[in-house]
C-alpha positions in Angstrom: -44.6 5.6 -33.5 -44.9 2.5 -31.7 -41.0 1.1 -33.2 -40.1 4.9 -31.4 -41.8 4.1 -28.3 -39.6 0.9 -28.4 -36.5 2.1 -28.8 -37.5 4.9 -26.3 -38.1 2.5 -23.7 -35.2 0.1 -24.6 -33.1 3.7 -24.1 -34.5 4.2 -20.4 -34.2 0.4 -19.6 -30.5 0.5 -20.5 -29.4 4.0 -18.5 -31.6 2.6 -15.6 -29.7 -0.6 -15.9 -26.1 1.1 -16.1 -27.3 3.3 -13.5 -28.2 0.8 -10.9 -24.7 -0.8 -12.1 -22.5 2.0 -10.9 -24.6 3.0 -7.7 -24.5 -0.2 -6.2 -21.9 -1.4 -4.1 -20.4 -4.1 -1.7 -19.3 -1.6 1.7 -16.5 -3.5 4.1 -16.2 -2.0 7.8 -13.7 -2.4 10.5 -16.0 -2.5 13.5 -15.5 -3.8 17.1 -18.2 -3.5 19.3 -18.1 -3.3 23.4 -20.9 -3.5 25.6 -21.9 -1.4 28.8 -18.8 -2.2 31.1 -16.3 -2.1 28.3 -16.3 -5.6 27.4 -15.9 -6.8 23.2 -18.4 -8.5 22.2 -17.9 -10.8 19.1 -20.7 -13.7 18.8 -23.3 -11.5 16.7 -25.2 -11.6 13.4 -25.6 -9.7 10.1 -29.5 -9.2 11.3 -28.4 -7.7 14.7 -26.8 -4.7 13.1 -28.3 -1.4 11.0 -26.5 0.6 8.8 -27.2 3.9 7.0 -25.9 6.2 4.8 -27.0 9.4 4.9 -30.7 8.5 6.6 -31.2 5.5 4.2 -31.0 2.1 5.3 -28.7 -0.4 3.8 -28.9 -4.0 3.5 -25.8 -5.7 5.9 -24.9 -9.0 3.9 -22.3 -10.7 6.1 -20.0 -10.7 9.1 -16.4 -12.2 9.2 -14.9 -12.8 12.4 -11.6 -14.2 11.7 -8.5 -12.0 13.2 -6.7 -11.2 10.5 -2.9 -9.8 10.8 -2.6 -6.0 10.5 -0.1 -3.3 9.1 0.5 -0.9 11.9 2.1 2.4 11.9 3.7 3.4 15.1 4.0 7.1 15.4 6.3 8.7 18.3 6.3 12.5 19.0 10.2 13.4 20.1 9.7 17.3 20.2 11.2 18.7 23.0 7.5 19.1 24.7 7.6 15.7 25.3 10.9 15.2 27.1 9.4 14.4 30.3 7.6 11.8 28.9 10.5 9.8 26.8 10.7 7.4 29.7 7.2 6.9 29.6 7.2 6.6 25.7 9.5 4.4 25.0 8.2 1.7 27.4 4.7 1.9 26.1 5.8 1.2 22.3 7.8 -1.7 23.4 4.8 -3.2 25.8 2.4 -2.1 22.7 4.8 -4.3 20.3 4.3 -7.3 22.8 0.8 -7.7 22.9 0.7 -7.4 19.3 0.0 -11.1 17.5 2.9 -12.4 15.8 2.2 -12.0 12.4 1.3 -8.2 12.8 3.9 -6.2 10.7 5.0 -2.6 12.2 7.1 0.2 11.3 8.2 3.3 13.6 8.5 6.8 12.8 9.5 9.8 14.9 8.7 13.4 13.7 9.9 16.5 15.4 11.2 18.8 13.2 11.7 16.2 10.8 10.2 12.7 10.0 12.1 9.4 10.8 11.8 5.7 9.9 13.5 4.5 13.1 12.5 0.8 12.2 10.9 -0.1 8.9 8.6 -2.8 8.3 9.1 -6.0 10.3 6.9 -9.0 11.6 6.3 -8.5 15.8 7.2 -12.1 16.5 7.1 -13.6 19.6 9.2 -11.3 21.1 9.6 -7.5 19.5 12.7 -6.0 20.4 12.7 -2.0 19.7 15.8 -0.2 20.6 15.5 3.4 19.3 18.1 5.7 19.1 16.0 8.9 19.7 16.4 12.5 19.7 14.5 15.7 20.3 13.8 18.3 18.1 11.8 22.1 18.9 8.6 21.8 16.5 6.0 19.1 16.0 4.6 17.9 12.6 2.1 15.9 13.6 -0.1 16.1 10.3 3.0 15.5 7.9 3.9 13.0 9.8 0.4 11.5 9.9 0.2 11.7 6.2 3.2 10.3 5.7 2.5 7.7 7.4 -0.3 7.0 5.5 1.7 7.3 2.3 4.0 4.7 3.8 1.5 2.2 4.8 0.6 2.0 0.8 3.7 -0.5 1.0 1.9 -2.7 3.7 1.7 -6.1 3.4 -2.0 -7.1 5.0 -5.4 -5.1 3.8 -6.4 -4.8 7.1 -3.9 -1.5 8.9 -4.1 0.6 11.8 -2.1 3.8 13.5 -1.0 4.1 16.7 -0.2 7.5 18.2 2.1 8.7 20.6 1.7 12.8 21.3 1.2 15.7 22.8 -1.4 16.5 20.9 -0.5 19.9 19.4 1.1 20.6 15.7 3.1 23.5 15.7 4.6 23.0 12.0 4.6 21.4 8.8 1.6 22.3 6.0 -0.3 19.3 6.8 -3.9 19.5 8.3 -6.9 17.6 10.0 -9.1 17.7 7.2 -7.1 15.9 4.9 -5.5 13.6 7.7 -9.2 12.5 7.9 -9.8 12.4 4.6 -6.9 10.1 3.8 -7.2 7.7 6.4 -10.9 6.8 5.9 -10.1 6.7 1.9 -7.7 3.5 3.1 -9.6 2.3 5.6 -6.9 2.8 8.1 -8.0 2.7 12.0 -6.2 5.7 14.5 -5.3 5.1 18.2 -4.3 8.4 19.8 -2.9 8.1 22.9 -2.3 12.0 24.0 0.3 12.5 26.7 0.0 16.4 26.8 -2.0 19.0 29.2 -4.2 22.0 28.5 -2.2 23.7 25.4 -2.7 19.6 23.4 -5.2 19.9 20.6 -7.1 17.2 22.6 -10.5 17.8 20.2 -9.2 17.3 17.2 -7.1 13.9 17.8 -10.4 12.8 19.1 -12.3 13.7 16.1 -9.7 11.7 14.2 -9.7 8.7 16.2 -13.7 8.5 16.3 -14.1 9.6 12.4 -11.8 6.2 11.7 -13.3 4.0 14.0 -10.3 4.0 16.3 -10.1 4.5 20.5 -8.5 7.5 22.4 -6.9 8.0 25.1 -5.4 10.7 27.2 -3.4 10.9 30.9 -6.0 13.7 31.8 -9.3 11.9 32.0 -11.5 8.7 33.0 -9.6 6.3 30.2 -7.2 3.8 31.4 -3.8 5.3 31.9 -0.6 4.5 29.7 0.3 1.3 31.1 -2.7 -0.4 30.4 -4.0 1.5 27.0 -1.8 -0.4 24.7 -3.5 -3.7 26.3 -6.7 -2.2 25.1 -5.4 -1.2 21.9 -4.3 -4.8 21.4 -8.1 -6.0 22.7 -9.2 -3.8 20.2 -7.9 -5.6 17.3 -7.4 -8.7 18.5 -12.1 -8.6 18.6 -12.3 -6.2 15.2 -14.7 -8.1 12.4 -15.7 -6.8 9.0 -18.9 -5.9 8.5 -20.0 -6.1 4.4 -23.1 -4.5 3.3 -25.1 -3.6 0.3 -24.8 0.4 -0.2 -27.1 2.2 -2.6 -25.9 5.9 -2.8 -25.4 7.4 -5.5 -21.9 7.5 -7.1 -22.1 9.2 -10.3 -20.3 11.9 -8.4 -17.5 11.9 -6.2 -19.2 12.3 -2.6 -18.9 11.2 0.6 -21.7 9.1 2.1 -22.2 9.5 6.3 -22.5 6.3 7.9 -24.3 5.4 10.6 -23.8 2.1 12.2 -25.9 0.7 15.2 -26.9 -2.8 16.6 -30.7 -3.7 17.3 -29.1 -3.6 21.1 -29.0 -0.3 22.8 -26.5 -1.0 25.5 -23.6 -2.1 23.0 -21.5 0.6 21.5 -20.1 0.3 18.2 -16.9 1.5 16.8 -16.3 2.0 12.7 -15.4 4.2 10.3 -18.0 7.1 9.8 -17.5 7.6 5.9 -15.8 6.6 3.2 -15.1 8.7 -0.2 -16.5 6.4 -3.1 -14.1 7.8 -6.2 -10.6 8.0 -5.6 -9.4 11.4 -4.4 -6.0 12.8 -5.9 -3.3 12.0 -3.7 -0.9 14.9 -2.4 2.6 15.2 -2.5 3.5 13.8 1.1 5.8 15.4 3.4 9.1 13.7 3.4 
């Protein structure tokens, strides 16, 4: 009885043992904080931050504040609802380009009623030049070209990768969606700046959701935010002061879940900008539009 007892407990003590080995694991975020005027702040400490997930608080293990190069998507809407704004467009991408460091890869892709590399992976340099040859097409797929843009950024030379948005705001084809764009993005860690050039028909809400569901920044000509000329200088800001936060995460992932994340510093007055999940097990990947 007793050599049964043994064995019993020797049982326990080895699933409790694998068990703790699969549900523990080291968490990296992209996260830039700002405090109450707007300004990044970057000289904090692993103890002046709290993380969650799901309610339950995590241990946060380290902090790296080197800038690191990114992998940037560059995303330009040429349906014919943004003619007016072409101008406008084009000058943005190539100010965007030049406040990017030098060692920041990019590529460019236009979607309308189809999806265009206009410029394929290349270093920014000192000095970008972009000359696009662009045309205008009736319908927007702005979640196919999303995800495709994600599949592309598989190829991408640096971890650390980013998407910048130029856009009405409104899909009006294509058989992509938000939920998967989402999805996606915060399975690759990959930060979203929106900048929505449209009126009252753009699909404001749901560019915003995806920008603040991937830690990114939005921006739009009809509100407070800084208007077009100077949001790709924040944009740069914004990655120029992003640090990776590491810490300990103890859900459970015997299952394929997705773990909310809340991230907060001791501080009240700073604001913090990450990634508000992250899907644990690999989800299948889709057949991307082309």
């Amino acid at each position: 009885m007793r050599f049964l007892l043994l064995l019993l407990f020797a049982g326990i003590a080895s699933a409790a043992f694998a068990q703790y080995q699969v549900t523990v694991q080291v968490v990296d975020l992209q996260v830039s904080v700002t405090d109450s005027r707007g300004n990044f702040v970057s000289d904090l400490k692993p103890e002046d931050f709290v993380v969650k997930e799901d309610g339950v608080q995590q241990q946060v293990l380290d902090l790296e504040q080197t800038r690191e190069p990114f992998s940037i998507a560059i995303l330009l809407d040429t349906s014919d609802s943004m003619r007016p704004d072409f101008e406008t467009t084009t000058r943005a991408t190539q100010d965007f380009l030049g406040a990017l460091a030098p060692d920041d890869e990019y590529f460019v892709m236009t979607f309308d009623d189809k999806l265009l590399i206009k410029k394929d992976f290349a270093l920014a340099g000192p000095r970008p030049a972009l000359k696009l040859d662009l045309h205008y097409g009736d319908m927007t797929r702005l979640y196919d070209a999303l995800l495709s843009a994600i599949d592309r950024l598989k190829q991408a030379r640096y971890p650390r990768r980013a998407l910048f948005l130029i856009s009405d705001g409104l899909n009006t084809a294509g058989k992509g969606d938000l939920r998967l764009v989402i999805q996606l993005a915060q399975e690759k860690q990959i930060l979203f700046f929106s900048f929505v050039v449209g009126g009252y028909e753009s699909d404001l809400n749901a560019l915003q959701l995806l920008t603040e569901e991937t830690g990114g920044t939005y921006f739009d000509l009809y509100s407070d935010t800084p208007r077009l000329f100077t949001a790709y200088q924040r944009i740069a800001q914004d990655l120029a002061h992003r640090f990776t936060l590491f810490y300990r995460s103890t859900s459970d992932y015997t299952g394929t879940r997705k773990p909310v994340i809340k991230l907060e510093t001791k501080d009240p007055h700073l604001r913090v900008k990450y990634q508000k999940s992250y899907y644990p097990a690999p989800a299948q990947s889709p057949e991307f539009p082309k």
